[in-house]
C-alpha positions in Angstrom: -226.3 -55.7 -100.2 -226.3 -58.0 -97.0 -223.3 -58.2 -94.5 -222.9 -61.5 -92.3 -225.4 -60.8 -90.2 -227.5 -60.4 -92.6 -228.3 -56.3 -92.2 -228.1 -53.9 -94.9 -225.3 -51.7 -95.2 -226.2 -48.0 -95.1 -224.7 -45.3 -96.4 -225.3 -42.6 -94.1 -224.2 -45.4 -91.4 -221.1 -46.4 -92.8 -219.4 -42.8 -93.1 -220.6 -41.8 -90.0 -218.6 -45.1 -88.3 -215.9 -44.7 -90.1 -215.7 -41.0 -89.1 -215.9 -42.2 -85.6 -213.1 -44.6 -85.7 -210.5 -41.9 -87.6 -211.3 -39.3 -85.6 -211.1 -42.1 -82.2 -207.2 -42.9 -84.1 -206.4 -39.8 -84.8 -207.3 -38.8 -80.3 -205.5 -41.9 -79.4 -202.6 -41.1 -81.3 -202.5 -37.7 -80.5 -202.9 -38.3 -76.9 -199.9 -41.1 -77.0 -197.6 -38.6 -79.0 -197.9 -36.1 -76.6 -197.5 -38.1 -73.6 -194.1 -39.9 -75.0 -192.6 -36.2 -75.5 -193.6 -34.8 -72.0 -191.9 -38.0 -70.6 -188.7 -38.0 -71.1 -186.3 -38.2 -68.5 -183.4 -35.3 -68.0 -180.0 -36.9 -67.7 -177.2 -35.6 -65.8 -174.6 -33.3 -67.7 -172.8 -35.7 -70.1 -174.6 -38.4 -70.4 -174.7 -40.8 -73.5 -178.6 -40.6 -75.6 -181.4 -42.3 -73.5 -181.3 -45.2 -76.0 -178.0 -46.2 -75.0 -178.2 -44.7 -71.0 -180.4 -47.8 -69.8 -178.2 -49.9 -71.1 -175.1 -48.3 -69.7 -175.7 -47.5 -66.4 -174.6 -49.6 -63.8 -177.4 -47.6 -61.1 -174.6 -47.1 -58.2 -176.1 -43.9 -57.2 -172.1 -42.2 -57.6 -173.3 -39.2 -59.2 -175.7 -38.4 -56.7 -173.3 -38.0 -54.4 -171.1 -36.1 -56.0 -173.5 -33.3 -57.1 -172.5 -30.1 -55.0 -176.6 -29.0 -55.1 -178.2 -32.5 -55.2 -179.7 -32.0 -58.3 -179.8 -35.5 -59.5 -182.1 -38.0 -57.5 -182.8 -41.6 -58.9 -186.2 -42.5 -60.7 -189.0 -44.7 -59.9 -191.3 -46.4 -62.5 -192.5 -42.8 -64.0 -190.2 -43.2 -67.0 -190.8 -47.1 -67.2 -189.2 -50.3 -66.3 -185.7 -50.2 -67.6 -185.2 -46.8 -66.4 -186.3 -47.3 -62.9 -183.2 -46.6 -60.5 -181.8 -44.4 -63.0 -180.2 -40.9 -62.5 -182.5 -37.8 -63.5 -182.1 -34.4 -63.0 -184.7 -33.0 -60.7 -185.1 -29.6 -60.2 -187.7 -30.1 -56.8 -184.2 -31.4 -55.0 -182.3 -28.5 -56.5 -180.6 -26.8 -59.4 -178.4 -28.7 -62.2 -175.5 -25.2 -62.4 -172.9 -27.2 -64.5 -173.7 -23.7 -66.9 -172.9 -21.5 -64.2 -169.7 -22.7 -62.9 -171.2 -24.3 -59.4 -169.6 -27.6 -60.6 -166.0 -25.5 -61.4 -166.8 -26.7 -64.8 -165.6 -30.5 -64.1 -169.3 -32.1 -64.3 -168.2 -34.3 -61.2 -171.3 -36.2 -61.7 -170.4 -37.4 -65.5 -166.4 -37.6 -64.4 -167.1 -40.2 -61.0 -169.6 -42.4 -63.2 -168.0 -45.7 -63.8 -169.6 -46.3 -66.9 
């Protein structure tokens, strides 16, 4: 049996490249799967789902100055394009307590958004 290049087609060859290629897939799918997961963004108290958040938000920068313990700083390019400038919760700048009452239970950040 020829191919078009006019090489036999081993056996031993064959399943060993196809081998190759599914278990190349199956790292390369892996590796996107877990990389999608780890980067989600965390959204202030309130918000809408992170399909819909990109869309909505008009980026003023509001509920970062309304957050009693500057929790919530604006993103770069880390979560892509059409989240760039968006809110995020970032605990390096300091904690999100809306659970522990620091907010007086009024999530200021979700209440002053205009959107």
């Amino acid at each position: 049996m020829k191919i078009f290049s006019g090489e036999k087609i081993v056996r031993r060859s064959f399943i060993k490249h196809l081998v190759e290629g599914a278990i190349i897939i199956g790292c390369l799918n892996f590796a996107s799967t877990a990389a999608s997961s780890s980067n989600e963004p965390v959204r202030p108290p309130g918000s809408v789902e992170e399909k819909y958040f990109n869309l909505l938000c008009v980026r003023c920068g509001i509920c970062l100055q309304v957050c009693p313990t500057g929790a919530i700083s604006l993103s770069g390019f880390e979560y892509g394009a059409r989240a760039a400038n968006t809110p995020v919760i970032n605990p390096l700048c300091g904690p999100c307590e809306f659970y522990r009452g620091r907010c007086e239970g009024e999530m200021r950040c979700s209440r002053r958004c205009p959107t």
